[in-house]
C-alpha positions in Angstrom: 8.4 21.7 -14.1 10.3 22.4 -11.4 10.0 25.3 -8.3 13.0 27.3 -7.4 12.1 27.2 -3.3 12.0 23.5 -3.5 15.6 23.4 -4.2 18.0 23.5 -1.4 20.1 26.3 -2.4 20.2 29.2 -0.2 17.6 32.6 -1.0 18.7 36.0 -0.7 19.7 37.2 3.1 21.8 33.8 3.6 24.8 34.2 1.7 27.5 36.6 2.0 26.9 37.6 -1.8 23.1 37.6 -1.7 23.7 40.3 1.5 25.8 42.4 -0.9 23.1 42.1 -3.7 20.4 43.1 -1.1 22.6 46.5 -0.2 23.6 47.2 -3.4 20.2 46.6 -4.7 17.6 48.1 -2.6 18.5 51.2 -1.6 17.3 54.4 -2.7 18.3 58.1 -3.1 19.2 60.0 0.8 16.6 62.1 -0.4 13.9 59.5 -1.0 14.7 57.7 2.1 14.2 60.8 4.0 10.8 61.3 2.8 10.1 57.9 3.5 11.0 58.7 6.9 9.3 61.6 7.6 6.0 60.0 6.0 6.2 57.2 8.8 7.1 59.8 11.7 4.2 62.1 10.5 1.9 59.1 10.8 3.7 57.9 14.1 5.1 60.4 16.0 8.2 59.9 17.6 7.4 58.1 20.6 5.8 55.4 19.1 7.1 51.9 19.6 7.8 50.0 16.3 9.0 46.9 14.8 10.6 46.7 11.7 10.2 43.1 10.7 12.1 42.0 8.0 14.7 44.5 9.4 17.7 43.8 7.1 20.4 45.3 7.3 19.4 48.5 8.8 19.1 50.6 5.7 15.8 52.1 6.8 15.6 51.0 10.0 18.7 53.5 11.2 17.2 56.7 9.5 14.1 55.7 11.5 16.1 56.1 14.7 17.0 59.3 14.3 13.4 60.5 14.6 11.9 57.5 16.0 13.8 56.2 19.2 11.4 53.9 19.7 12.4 50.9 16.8 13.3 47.0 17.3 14.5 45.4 14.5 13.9 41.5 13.9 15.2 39.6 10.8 15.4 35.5 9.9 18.6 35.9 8.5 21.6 36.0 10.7 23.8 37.2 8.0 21.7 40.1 7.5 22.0 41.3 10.9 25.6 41.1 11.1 25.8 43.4 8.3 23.3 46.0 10.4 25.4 45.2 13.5 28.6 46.5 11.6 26.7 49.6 10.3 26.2 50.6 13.7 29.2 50.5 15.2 30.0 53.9 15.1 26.6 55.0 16.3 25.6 55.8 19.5 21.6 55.2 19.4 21.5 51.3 18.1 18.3 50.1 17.0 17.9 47.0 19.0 18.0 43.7 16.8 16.6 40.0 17.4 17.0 36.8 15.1 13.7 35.9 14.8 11.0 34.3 12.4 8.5 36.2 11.4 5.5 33.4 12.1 6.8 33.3 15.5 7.3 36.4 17.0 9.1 36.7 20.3 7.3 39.3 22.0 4.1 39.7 24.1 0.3 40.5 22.7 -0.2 44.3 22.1 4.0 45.0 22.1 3.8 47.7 19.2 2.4 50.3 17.8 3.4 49.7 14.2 4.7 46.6 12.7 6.4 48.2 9.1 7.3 46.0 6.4 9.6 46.2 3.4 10.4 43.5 0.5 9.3 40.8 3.3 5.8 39.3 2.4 6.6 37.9 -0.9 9.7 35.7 1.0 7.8 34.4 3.3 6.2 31.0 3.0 3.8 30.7 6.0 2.6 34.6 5.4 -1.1 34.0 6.7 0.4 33.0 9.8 2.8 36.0 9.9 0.1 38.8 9.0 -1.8 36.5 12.6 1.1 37.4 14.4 1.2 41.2 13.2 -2.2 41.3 14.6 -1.1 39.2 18.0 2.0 42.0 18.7 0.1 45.2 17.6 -2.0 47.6 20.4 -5.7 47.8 19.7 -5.2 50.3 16.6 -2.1 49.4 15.5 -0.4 50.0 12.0 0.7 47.4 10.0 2.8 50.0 7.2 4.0 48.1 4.3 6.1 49.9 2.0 5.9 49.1 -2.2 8.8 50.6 -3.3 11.8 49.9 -5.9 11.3 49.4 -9.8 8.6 50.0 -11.7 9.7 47.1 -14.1 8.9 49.6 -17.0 11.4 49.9 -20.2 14.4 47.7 -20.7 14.3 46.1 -17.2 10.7 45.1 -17.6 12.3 43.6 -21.0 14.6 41.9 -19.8 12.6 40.2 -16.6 10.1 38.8 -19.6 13.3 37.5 -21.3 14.5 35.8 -18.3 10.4 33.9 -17.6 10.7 32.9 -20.9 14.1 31.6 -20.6 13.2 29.5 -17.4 9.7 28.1 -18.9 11.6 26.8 -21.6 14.1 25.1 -19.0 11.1 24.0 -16.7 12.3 26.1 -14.0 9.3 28.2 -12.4 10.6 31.2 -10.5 8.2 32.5 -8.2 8.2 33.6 -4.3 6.9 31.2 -1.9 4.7 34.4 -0.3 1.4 35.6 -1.6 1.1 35.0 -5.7 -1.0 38.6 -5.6 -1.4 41.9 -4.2 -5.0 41.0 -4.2 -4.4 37.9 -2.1 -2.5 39.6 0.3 -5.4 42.5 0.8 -7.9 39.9 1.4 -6.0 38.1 4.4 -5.4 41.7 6.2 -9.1 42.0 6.1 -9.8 38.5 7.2 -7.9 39.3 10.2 -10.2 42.5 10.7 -7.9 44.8 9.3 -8.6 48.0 7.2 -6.9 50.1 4.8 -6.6 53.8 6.2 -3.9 55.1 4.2 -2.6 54.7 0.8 0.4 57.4 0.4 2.4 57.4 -2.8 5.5 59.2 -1.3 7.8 59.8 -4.7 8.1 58.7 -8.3 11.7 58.9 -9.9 13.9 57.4 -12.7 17.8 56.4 -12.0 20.0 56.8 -15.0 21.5 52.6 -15.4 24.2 51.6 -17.9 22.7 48.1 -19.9 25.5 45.9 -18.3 24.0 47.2 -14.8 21.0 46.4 -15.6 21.9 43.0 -16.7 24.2 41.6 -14.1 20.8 43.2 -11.4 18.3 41.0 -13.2 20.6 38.1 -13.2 21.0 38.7 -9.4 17.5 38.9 -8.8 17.0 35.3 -10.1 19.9 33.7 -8.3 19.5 35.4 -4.9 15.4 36.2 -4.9 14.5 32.8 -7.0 17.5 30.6 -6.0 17.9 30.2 -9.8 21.0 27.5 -9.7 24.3 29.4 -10.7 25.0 27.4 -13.6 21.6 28.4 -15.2 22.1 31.8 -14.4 25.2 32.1 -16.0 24.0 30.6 -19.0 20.3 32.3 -19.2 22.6 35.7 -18.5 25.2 34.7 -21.8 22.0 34.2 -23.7 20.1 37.5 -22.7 23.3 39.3 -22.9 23.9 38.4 -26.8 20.6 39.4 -27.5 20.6 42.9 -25.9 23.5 43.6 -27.5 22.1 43.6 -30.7 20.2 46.5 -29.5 21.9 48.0 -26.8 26.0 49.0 -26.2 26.7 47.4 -22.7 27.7 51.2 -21.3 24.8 52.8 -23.0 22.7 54.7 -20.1 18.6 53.7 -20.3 16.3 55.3 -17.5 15.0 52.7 -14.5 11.5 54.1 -13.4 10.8 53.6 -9.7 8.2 54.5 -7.6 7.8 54.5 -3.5 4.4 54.1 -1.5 3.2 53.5 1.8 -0.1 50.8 2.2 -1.3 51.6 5.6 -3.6 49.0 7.7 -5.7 49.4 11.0 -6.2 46.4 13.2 -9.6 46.8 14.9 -12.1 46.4 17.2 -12.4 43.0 16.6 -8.6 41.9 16.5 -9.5 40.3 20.2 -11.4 37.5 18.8 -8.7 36.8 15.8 -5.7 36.9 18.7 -7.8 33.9 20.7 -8.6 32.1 16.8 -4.9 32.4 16.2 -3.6 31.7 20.0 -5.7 28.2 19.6 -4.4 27.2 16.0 -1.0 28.1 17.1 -0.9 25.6 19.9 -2.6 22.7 17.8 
């Protein structure tokens, strides 16, 4: 069997096309993404100074700004921040943005008063070392806000995401992230690092009306940019999924795509002093 992040093809954020994927794919209703917003400013205020690791391109981070003035954004992927840079243009307020690598974080112990998260954990290799430096760059009593939101994988897509496992175990392909394997897993570091869960806000459920084809050519996406599935096996997993939905589905027919939106809120504590010196001493072995 072989892994998908072994292979040297490039993961979602470092192509041109896996940038369009990311916009075209991961944003959410104006509506939704202004209750998102006013959840985190609610919980914040607007003075507070935040990172938004795993920035992007600016989709969430610039409707931030326009409550919270206070936001630095700070993504690996220099592609993706040339996108954001070109959103702003025509902005006046820019949210401040850094290159950086989220298991070395260029800033100072207690920078930031929230560290917020979106999509990032699961793309991240060395993710116990980047939840260390979360703790390293947050005030005593900092947030850590990680957002869970997109699709439910209910219905057809939840079908067709089944199809396409099955169609890569029977190539030998495993298509997994190289962050944690489980929410569980994830939940258990945070509280290894003295962490605890304050908050866990479901902020909107919603389905978005998807012609089959749409659906489709997404899921393919997801595997080629998300996995680094090779093209030439995408194209041919997609041909093989596609004759088989067809004898169920018309390509323009319209299916419901449940999604859902919550907010996983962490506290870093009393003891996050002694974890900063743990972490300070492994980093410089």
């Amino acid at each position: 069997m072989s892994d998908c992040f072994s292979r040297s093809a490039p993961h979602l954020g470092f192509t041109q096309d896996g940038v369009d994927f990311y916009d075209q794919t991961r944003s959410w209703p104006p509506n939704i993404t202004m209750m998102w917003r006013e959840s985190i400013v609610a919980r914040l205020g607007n003075a507070a100074n935040i990172l938004d690791l795993g920035v992007g391109t600016g989709r969430l981070a610039i409707e931030l700004r326009r409550e919270a003035p206070n936001v630095v954004g700070l993504d690996f992927s220099f592609p993706m921040l040339s996108r954001f840079s070109r959103k702003q243009r025509e902005i006046k307020d820019k949210v401040p943005l850094i290159q950086g690598d989220a298991t070395m974080l260029p800033f100072h112990e207690s920078s930031f008063d929230c560290v917020l998260t979106t999509h990032l954990w699961p793309f991240v290799a060395e993710w116990h070392r980047g939840l260390s430096e979360v703790c390293r760059v947050l005030r005593r009593s900092g947030l850590l806000i990680d957002t869970e939101g997109g699709p439910t994988f209910e219905g057809l897509r939840g079908e067709l995401h089944d199809a396409w496992q099955r169609a890569l175990v029977r190539r030998g392909v495993v298509a997994r992230y190289p962050g944690p394997q489980s929410r569980h897993a994830f939940e258990k570091a945070l509280r290894e690092l003295c962490a605890r869960k304050v908050g866990h806000i479901s902020i909107a459920t919603w389905s978005e009306s998807k012609q089959v084809k749409e659906l489709l050519s997404t899921v393919a996406g997801h595997y080629q940019f998300c996995f680094c599935v090779p093209l030439s096996e995408v194209k041919a997993i997609q041909k093989e999924i596609e004759t088989r939905a067809m004898n169920h589905f018309q390509l323009d027919e319209t299916v419901l795509d449940p999604q859902s939106l919550k907010l996983s809120i962490w506290r870093f504590g009393a003891n996050r002093e002694s974890v900063i010196d743990r972490c300070v001493r492994w980093f410089r072995e």
